[in-house]
N, C-alpha and C positions, 0 to 999 in steps of 0.2 A: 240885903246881901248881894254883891256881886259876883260873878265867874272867879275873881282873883281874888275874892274873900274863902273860895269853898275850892281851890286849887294851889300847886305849891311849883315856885321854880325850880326847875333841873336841870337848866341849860349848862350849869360848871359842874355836870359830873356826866360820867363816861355812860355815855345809854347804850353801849351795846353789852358794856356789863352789868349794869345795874341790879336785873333781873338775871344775873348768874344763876341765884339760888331756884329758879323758876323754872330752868332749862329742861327738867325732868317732863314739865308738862306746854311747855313751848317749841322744845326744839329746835332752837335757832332762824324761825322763821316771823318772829315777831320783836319789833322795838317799841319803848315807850313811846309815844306821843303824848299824852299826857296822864297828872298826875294830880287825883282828888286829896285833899286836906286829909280826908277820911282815911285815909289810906289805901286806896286801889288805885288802881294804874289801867289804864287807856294803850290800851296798843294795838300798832299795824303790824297788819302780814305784810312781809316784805315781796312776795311771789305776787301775791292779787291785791292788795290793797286796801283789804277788807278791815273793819276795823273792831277789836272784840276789848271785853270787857274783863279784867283780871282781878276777881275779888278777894284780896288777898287774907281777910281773915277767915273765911270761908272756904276759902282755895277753889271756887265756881271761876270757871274759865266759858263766857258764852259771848257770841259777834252780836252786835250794836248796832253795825252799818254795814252794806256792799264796800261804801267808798270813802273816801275823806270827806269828799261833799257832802253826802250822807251824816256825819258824823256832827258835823257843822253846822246842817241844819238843825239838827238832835236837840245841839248846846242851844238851840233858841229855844226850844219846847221847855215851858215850865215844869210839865209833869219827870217828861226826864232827868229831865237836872233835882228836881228834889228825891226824886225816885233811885238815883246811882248817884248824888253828891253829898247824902245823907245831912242836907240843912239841916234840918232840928238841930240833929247834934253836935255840931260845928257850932252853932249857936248859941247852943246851952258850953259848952267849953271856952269859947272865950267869952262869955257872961260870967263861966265861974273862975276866970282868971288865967285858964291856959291857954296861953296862944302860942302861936308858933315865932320861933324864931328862923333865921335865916337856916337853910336847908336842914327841917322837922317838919317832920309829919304826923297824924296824930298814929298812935298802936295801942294795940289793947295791953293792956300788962302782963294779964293771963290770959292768952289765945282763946278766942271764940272756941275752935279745937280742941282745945284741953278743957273747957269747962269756964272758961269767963266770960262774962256776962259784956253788955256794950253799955255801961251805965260809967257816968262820970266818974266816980271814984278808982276804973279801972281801964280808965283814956290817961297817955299821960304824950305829950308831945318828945317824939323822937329823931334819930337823925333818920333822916331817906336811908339809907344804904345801908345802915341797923335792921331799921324796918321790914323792908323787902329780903333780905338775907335770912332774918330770923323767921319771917311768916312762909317763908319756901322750902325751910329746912325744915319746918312742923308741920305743914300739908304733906307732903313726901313721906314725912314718917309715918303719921298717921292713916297711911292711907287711901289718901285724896285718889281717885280715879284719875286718868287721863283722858280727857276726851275724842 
């Protein structure tokens, strides 16, 4: 498996809204850079540069890197990349036939949050923009801390 087998394009949709529904615990000081299969999202602070980690079924918001370079180097570390791009499971999903289509991601069907489990029969591929709006509107209610 490569980088663009365990990540998804976003470059034709609006990244500064994307994570709309996220703003509660962002603040307007972070965009995507990038976008794992799995469903989290990679984003930079736009003040420093720094680069954090947005686990969106989880709603754990924690930084990765100082810098982009940082970040860069990360993506060559095998352990990180299986560690925050959840291979296994990407693996086991299009083994059992779900793959992504052009802008989908994958989403739990019943949120980590509310009690669903990350087992295949409760990954189903999604659009991006579904994804993200619905996993930010369930971390907020439920909850989720701000950091």
């Amino acid at each position: 498996m490569t980088l663009n087998d365990l990540t998804v394009n976003f470059s034709h949709l609006e990244r500064d809204s994307l994570l709309s529904e996220w703003e509660w615990l962002l603040g307007g000081e972070y965009l995507p850079i990038l976008l794992s299969a799995s469903g989290d999202a990679f984003v930079q602070n736009i003040n420093n540069g720094q680069v954090w980690w947005l686990d969106s079924g989880g709603g754990e918001f924690s930084q990765v890197a100082e810098t982009p370079e940082g970040f860069n180097e990360l993506l060559a570390d095998k352990e990180f990349v299986i560690e925050y791009f959840a291979v296994q499971m990407v693996g086991d999903l299009i083994k059992s036939g779900k793959s992504l289509s052009h802008n989908q991601i994958y989403s739990l069907t019943k949120p980590w949050l509310l009690g669903g489990e990350y087992k295949i029969e409760n990954i189903e591929p999604t659009d991006i923009e579904v994804h993200f709006s619905l996993t930010g509107q369930v971390a907020q209610q439920v909850g989720v801390s701000e950091s």
